[in-house]
Every structure is written in structure tokens, then in C-alpha cells.
C-alpha positions as CSV (number, residue, x, y, z in Angstrom):
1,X,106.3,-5.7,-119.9
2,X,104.0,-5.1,-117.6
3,X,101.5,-7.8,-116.3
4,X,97.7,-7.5,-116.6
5,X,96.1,-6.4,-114.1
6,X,93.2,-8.2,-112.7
7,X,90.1,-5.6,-113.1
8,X,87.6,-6.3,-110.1
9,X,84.6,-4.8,-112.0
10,X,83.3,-6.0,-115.7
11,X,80.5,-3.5,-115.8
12,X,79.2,-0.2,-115.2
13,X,77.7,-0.4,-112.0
14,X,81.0,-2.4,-111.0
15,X,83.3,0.5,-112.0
16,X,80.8,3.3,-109.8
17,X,80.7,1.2,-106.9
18,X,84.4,0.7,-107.1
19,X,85.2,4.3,-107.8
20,X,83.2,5.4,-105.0
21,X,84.5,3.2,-102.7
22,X,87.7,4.7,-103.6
23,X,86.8,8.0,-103.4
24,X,86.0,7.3,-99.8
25,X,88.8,5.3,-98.9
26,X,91.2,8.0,-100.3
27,X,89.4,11.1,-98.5
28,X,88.2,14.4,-100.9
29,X,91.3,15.9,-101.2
30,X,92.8,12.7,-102.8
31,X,89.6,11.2,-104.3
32,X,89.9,14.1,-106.4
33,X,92.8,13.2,-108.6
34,X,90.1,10.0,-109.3
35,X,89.3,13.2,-112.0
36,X,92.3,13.6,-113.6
37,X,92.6,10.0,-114.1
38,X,89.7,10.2,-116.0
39,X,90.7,13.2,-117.8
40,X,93.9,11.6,-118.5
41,X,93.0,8.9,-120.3
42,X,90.5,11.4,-122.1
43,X,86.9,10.7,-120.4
44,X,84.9,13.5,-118.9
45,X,82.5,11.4,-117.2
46,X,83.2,7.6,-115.2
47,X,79.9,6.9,-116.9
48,X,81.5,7.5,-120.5
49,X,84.2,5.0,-119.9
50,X,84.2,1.4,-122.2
51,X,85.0,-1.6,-120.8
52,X,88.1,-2.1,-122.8
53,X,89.7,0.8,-120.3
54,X,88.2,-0.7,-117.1
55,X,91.8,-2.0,-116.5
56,X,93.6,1.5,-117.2
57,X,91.4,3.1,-114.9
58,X,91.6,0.9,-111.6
59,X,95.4,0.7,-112.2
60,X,95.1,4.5,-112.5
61,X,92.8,4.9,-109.6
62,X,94.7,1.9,-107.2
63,X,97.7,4.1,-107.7
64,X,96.4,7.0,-106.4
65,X,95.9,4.9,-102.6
């Protein structure tokens, strides 16, 4: 059991700024697989994704760094 994971964004604008930030931090060639989290978890668009998977995708995204 795995515990929750403490989400630093509760909105929209929260989850851009924070995936954009990562993008950056991680470079192109790695900010890229920032997509196939998304894709993973079925979203074509970071705009498309509900708050309840806000956690899934910054666990997703932190474990790309």
C-alpha cells in the first residue's frame, strides 16, 4: 500500500504551471515522455485532465526526473 502522495497543484492553472516547469526542468528529450504519461492514463490533452487524477499525474510526471 502505497502512501498518498501530496499533489502540489488543486487546479488547472496549478497542474500547467507545474507541468511546464517540469518540462523545463527535465530538458525536451525527457519532457516528452510528460506525453505518454498523459496518454497513459488515457488524456490527450493536460487541459482534459480532472482533478481526481491530479495525483496520478505528478507521481507520473515526478517519476520521470
Amino acid at each position: 500500500f502505497a502512501p498518498a502522495i501530496s499533489c502540489p497543484f488543486t487546479d488547472g492553472k496549478g497542474l500547467i504551471d507545474y507541468v511546464m516547469s517540469a518540462y523545463k526542468a527535465l530538458g525536451a528529450a525527457k519532457g516528452a515522455n510528460i506525453q505518454g504519461v498523459l496518454t497513459g492514463m488515457g488524456y490527450q490533452n493536460i487541459n482534459d485532465v480532472k482533478p481526481e487524477h491530479y495525483a496520478a499525474l505528478f507521481a507520473g510526471v515526478e517519476a520521470l526526473k
